[in-house]
C-alpha positions as CSV (number, residue, x, y, z in Angstrom):
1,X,38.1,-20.6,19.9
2,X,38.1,-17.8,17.4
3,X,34.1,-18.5,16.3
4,X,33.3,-19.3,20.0
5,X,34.7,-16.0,21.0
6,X,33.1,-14.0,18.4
7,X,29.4,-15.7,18.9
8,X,29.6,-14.6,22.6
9,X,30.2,-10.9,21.9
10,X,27.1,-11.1,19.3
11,X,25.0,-12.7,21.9
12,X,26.1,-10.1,24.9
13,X,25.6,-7.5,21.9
14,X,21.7,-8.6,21.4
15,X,21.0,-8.7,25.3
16,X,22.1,-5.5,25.7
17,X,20.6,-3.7,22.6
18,X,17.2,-6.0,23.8
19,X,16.9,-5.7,27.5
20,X,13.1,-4.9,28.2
21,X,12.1,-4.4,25.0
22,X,8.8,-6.5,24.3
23,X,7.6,-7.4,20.2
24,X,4.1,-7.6,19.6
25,X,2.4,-8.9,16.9
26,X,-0.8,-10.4,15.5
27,X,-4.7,-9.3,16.9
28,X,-7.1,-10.0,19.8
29,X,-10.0,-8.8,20.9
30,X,-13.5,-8.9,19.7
31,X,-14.2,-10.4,16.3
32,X,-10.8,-11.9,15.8
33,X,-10.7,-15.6,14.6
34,X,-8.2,-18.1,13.4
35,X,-5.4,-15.3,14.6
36,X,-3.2,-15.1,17.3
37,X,-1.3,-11.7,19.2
38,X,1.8,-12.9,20.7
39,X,4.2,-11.2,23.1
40,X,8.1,-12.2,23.3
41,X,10.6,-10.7,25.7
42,X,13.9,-11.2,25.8
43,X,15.7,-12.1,28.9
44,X,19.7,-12.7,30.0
45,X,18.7,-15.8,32.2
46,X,15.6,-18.1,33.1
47,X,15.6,-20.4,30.0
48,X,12.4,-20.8,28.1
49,X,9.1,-19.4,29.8
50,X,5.6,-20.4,26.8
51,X,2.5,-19.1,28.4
52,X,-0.3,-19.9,25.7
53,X,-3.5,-19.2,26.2
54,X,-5.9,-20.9,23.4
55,X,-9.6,-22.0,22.9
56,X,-8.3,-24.8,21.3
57,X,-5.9,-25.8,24.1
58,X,-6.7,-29.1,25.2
59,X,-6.9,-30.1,21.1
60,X,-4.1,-28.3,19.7
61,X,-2.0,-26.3,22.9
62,X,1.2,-29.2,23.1
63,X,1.9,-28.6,19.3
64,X,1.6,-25.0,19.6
65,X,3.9,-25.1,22.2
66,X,6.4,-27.2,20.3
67,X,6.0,-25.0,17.3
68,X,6.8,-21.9,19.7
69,X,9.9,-24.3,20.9
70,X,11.4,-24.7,17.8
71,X,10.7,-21.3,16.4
72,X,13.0,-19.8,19.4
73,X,15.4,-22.8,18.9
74,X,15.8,-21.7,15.1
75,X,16.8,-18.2,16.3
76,X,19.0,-19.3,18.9
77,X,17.0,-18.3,21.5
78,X,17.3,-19.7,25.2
79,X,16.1,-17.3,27.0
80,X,12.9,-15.8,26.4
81,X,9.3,-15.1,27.9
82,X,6.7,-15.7,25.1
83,X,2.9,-15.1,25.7
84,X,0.4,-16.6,22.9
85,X,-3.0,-15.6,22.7
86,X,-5.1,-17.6,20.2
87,X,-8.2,-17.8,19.0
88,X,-7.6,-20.9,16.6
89,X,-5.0,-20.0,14.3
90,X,-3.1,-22.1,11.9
91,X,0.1,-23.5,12.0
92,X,1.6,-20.4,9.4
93,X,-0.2,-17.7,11.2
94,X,0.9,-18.6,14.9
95,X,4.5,-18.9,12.6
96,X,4.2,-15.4,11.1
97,X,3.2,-14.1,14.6
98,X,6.1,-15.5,16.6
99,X,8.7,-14.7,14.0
100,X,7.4,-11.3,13.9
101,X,7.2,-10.3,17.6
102,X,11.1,-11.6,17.7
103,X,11.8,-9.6,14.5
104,X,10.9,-6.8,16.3
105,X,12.7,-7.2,19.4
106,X,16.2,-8.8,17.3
107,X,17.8,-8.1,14.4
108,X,18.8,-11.4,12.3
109,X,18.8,-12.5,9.0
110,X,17.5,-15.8,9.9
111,X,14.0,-16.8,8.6
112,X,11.7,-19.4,10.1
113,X,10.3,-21.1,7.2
114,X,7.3,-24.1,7.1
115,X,7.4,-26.6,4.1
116,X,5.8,-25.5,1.0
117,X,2.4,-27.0,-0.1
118,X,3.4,-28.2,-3.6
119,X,-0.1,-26.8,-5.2
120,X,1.7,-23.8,-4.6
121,X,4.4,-23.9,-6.7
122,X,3.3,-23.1,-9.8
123,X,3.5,-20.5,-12.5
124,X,0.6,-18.8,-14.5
125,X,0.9,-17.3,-17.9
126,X,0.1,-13.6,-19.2
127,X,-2.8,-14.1,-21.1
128,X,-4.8,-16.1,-18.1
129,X,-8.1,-15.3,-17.6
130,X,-8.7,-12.6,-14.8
131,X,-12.4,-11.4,-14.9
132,X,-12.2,-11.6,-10.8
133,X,-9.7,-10.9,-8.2
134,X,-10.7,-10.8,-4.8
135,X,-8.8,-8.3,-1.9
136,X,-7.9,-10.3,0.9
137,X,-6.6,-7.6,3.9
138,X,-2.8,-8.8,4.1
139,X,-2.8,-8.4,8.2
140,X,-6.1,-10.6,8.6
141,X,-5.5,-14.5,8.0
142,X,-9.6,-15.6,9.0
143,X,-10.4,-13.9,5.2
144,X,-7.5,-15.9,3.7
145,X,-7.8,-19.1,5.2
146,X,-11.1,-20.8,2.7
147,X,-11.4,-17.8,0.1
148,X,-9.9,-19.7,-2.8
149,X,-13.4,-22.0,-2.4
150,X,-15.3,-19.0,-3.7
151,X,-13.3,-19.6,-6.9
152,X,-12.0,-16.3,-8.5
153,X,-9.5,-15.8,-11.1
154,X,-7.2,-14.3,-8.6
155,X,-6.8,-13.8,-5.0
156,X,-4.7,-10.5,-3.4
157,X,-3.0,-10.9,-0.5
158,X,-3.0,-6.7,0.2
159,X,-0.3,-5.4,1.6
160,X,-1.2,-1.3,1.2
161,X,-4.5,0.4,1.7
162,X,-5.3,-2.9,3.3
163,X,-3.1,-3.0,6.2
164,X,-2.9,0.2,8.4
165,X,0.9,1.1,8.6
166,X,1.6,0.2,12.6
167,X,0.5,-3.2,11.2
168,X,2.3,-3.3,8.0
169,X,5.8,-4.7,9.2
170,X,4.4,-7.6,10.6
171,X,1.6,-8.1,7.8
172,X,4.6,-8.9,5.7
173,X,5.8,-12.5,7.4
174,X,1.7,-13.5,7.4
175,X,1.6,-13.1,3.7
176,X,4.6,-14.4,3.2
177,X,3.9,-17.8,5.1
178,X,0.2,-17.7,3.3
179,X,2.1,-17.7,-0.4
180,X,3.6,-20.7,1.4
181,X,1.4,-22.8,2.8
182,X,-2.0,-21.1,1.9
183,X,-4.5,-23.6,-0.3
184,X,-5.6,-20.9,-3.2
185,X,-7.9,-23.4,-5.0
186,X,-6.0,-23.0,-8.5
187,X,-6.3,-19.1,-7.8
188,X,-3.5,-17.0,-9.0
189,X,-1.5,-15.7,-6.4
190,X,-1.4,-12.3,-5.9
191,X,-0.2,-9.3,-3.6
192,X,-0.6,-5.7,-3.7
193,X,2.5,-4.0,-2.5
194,X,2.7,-0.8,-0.9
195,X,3.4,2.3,-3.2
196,X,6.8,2.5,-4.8
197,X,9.4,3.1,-3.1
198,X,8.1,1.7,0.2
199,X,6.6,-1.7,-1.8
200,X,10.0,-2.7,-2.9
201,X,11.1,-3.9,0.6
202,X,7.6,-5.9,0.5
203,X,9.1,-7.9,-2.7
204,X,11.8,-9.8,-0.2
205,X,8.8,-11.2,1.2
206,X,7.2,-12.7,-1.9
207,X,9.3,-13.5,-4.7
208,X,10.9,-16.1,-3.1
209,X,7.7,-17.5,-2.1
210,X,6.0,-18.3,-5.0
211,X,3.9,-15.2,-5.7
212,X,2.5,-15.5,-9.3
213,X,1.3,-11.6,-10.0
214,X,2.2,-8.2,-8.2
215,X,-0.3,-5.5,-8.3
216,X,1.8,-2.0,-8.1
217,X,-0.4,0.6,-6.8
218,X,-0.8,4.4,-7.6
219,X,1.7,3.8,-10.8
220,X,2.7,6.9,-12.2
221,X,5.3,6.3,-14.6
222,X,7.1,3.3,-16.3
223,X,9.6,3.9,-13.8
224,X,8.1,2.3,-11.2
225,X,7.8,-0.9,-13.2
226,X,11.2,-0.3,-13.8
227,X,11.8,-0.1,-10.5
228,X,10.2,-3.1,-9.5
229,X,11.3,-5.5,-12.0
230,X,14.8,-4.4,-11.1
231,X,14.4,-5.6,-7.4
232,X,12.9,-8.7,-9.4
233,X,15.5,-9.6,-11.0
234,X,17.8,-9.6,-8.4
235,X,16.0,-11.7,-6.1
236,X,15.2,-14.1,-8.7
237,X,18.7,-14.3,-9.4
238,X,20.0,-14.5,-5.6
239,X,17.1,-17.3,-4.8
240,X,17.4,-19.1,-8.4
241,X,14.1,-18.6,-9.1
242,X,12.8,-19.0,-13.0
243,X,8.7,-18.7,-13.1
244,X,7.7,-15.5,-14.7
245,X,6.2,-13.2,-11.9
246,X,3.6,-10.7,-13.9
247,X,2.6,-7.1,-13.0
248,X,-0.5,-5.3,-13.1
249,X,-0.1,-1.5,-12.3
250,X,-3.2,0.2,-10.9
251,X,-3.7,3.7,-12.3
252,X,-5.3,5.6,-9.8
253,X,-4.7,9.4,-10.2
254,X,-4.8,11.9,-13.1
255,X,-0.7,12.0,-13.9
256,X,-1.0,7.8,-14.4
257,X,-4.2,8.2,-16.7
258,X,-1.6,10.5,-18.8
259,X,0.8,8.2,-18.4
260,X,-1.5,4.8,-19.1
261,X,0.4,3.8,-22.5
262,X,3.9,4.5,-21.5
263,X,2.8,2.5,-18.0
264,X,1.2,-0.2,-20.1
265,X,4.1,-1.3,-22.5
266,X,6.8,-0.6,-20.0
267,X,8.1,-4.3,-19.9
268,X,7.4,-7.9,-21.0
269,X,5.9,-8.9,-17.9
270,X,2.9,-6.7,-17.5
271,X,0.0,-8.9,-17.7
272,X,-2.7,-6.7,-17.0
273,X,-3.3,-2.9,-16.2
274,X,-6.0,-1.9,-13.5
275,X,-7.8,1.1,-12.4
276,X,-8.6,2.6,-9.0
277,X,-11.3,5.0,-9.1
278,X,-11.8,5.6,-5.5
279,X,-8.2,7.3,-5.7
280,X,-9.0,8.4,-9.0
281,X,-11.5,10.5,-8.6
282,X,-10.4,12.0,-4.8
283,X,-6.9,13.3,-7.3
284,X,-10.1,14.5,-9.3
285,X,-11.7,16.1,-6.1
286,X,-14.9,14.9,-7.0
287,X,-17.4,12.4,-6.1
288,X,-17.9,8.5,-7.3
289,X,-21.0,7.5,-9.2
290,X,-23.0,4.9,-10.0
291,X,-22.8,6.1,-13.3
292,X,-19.7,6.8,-13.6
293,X,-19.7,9.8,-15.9
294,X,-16.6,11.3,-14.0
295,X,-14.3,8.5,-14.9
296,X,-15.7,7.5,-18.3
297,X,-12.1,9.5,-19.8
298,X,-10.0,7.5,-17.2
299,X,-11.2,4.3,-17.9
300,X,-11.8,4.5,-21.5
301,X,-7.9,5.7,-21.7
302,X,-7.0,2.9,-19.4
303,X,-8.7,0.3,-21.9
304,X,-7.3,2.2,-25.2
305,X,-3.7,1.7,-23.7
306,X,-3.9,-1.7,-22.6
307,X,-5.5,-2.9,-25.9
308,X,-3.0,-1.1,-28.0
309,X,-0.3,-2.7,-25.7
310,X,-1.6,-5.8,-26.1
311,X,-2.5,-6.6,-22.0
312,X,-5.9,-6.8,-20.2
313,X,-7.5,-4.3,-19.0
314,X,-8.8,-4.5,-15.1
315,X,-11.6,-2.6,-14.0
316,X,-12.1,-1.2,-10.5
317,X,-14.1,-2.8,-7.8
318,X,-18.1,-1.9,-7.3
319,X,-18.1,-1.0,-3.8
320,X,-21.7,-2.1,-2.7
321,X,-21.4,-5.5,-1.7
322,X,-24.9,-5.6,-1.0
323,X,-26.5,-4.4,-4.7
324,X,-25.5,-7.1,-6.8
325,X,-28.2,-5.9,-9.6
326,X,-26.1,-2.6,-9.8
327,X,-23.2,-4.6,-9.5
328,X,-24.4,-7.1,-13.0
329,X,-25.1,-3.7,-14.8
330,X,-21.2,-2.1,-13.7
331,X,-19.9,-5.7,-15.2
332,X,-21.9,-5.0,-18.3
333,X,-21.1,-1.5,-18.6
334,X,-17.3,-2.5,-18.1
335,X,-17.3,-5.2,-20.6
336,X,-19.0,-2.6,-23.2
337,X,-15.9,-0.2,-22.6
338,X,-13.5,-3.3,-23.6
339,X,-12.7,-4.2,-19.7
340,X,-11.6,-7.6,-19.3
341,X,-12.0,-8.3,-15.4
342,X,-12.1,-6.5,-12.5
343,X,-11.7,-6.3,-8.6
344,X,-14.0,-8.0,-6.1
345,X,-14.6,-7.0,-2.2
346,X,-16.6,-9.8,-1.4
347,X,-16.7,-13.6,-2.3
348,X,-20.7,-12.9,-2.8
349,X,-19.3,-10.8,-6.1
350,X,-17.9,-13.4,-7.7
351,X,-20.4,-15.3,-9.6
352,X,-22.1,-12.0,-10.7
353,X,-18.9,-10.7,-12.1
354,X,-18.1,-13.9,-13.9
355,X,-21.5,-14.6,-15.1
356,X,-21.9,-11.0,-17.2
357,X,-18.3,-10.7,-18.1
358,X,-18.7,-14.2,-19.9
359,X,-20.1,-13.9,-23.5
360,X,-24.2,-14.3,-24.2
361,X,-26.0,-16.8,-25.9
362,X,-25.8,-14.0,-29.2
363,X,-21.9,-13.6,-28.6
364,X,-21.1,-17.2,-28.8
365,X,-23.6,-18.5,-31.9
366,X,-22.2,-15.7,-33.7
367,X,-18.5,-16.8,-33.1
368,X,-19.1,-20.3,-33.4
369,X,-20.0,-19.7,-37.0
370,X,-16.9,-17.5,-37.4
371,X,-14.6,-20.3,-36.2
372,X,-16.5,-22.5,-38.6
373,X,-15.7,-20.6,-41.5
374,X,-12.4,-20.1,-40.8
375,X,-11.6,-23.3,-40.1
376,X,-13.6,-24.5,-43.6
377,X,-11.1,-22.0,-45.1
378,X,-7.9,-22.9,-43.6
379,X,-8.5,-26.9,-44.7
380,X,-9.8,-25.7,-48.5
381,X,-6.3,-23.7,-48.1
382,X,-8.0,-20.5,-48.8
383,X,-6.6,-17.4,-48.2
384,X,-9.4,-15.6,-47.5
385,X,-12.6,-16.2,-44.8
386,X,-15.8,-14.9,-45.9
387,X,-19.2,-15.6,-43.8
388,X,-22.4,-15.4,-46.2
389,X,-21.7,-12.2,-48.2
390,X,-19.3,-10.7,-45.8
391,X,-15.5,-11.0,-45.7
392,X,-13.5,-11.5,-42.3
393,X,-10.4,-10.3,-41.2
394,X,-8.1,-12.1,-39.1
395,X,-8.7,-9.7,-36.1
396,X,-12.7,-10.8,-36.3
397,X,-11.0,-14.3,-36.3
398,X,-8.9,-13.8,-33.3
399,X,-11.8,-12.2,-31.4
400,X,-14.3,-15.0,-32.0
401,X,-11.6,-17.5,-31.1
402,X,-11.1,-15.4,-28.0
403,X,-15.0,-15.5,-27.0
404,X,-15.4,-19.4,-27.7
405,X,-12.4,-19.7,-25.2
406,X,-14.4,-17.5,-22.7
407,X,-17.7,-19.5,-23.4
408,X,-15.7,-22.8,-22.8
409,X,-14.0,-21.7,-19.8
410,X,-17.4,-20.6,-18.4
411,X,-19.1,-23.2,-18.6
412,X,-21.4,-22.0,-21.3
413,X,-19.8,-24.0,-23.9
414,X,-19.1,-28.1,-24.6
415,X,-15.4,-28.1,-25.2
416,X,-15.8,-31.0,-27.8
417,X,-18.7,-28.3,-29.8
418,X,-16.5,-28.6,-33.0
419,X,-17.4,-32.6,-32.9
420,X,-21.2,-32.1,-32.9
């Protein structure tokens, strides 16, 4: 009697706090595909009211309408008016949508969760290759749903600059349920969170959910990693979760440039450190170039620190989506300043970036005979690698290694070469 007594006051405390207040979430309009915008009232009486409105109704509208069912049912809900405007979503976006609208009409700790897809469930490691990374905007699921077909290194699921901040709150359950349920293609997952401190309440959203790498934008100090590995922890302890979750930082303003060393050895799990020159250079107060002269310092720094912290450093994107010549000669400029990657607008990017940061024809005879040598050493049990007239070091050794892994893992290289 006790329980039955105390779930009546919460309920009559929720209709009272909710009377007439109607969630929205999710887009409509012109332009919007495989999305939904769904409206939920709350009401004291009437039961149950679904209007959906979809264009693929006659195909899809009964299990939409059960979805919609048992969403309300997992939140207790018997009473409710719920309006669904779709224009083809997915099971996880029409999810994210629903669960959202309610969130903002009640407060519950409850969480409407679909199964997992198992491809999603796995770890990456620090040293994996991440030439590309594609921005996905975190509030706009027709970008996400076939990106990972394009094939980049990485794919962001952005939850800051991304995402205008009326749209932010629910952006959160859509990437969420994307981590989920999303097909990535072997990409590693990624979000960008919103600046610290406001990003940390994003991290309830992802670490749980199998998020492989976060991005930490505008990072200023070690203290923000700090900061974020702290919130981390915890919810890797409270959810018993053991993959390694990496960060990259993005330095993008003059005190983080300052900072980029302290920033890039600040803990075990930074992968990767990236630059943001559109921010960069607007702390500057001056304009972006094609050639770059105004950010040589900052990105030069940004490589120097990474290298002699031993992580990658991530370039910032090339804006024009439409030159891909100028965007070949910013990957070879980038790669010539020691960058190891960088960020992608557009799937049409991709190829180009991968194509010139992989190593030429010159790059990989060169190492090839490198490897050779060494390896003709290391069996004669010499201590000592020499190539013609010239000795080599072990750091020589380590980068040739490093570029017949690239040329394998580009396709520019048999993996069996050794053998013939």
């Amino acid at each position: 009697m006790e329980f039955n007594f105390l779930s009546t006051f919460v309920t009559f405390k929720i209709k009272n706090n909710c009377m007439g207040k109607i969630g929205i979430a999710g887009n409509q309009g012109k332009g919007v595909k495989s999305d939904c915008q769904v409206q939920f009232e709350f009401l004291t009486e009437g039961g149950i009211n679904i209007e959906l409105n979809s264009k693929v109704q006659v195909l899809y509208g009964k299990s939409i309408v059960k979805l919609a069912h048992d969403i309300l049912s997992h939140f207790e809900i018997e009473n409710a008016r719920l309006l669904i405007e779709d224009t083809g979503a997915i099971d996880f976006v029409i999810a994210a949508r629903i669960e959202a609208a309610i969130k903002k009409v009640i407060d519950t700790t409850k969480d409407f969760l679909l199964p997992v897809n198992k491809e999603n469930l796995g770890s990456t490691n620090k040293d994996d290759f991440r030439f590309s990374r594609l921005y996905l905007p975190g509030n706009s699921p027709k970008l996400m749903l076939n990106a990972g077909i394009h094939k980049p290194n990485g794919l962001i699921l952005d939850l800051e600059d991304a995402v205008a901040p009326e749209k932010k709150f629910e952006a959160r359950f859509l990437v969420r349920n994307a981590l989920r349920s999303l097909n990535f293609y072997g990409a590693e997952r990624m979000v960008r969170i919103n600046q610290i401190p406001g990003g940390l309440d994003d991290l309830e959203f992802l670490i749980p959910h199998n998020a492989n790498l976060i991005l930490v934008p505008k990072c200023e100090s070690a203290e923000d990693l700090h900061k974020v590995n702290s919130k981390i922890e915890e919810l890797k302890t409270k959810h018993g979760i053991n993959n390694d979750v990496w960060l990259m930082p993005i330095i993008e303003s003059a005190k983080g440039v300052m900072n980029a060393y302290e920033i890039a050895q600040a803990a075990d799990n930074v992968s990767s450190m990236a630059i943001g020159l559109e921010d960069y250079t607007a702390d500057l107060g001056t304009l972006r170039t094609k050639e770059g002269t105004e950010s040589f310092f900052a990105r030069n720094m940004v490589v120097t620190a990474s290298k002699a912290a031993g992580i990658q450093p991530i370039d910032s994107v090339f804006s024009d989506v439409s030159d891909m010549e100028g965007l070949a000669e910013n990957v070879r400029t980038s790669k010539g300043l020691g960058f190891e990657g960088m960020g992608c607008i557009h799937p049409r990017q991709i190829k180009v970036i991968h194509d010139n940061f992989a190593p030429g024809e010159v790059e990989i005879e060169k190492a090839k005979k490198i490897v050779v040598a060494f390896n003709e050493a290391k069996e004669k049990g010499l201590g000592v690698v020499s190539l013609g007239s010239k000795m080599i070091d072990a750091p020589v050794v380590k980068r040739a290694q490093n570029t017949i892994t690239l040329a394998i893992n580009t396709g520019k290289l048999d993996k069996n070469w050794l053998d013939k």
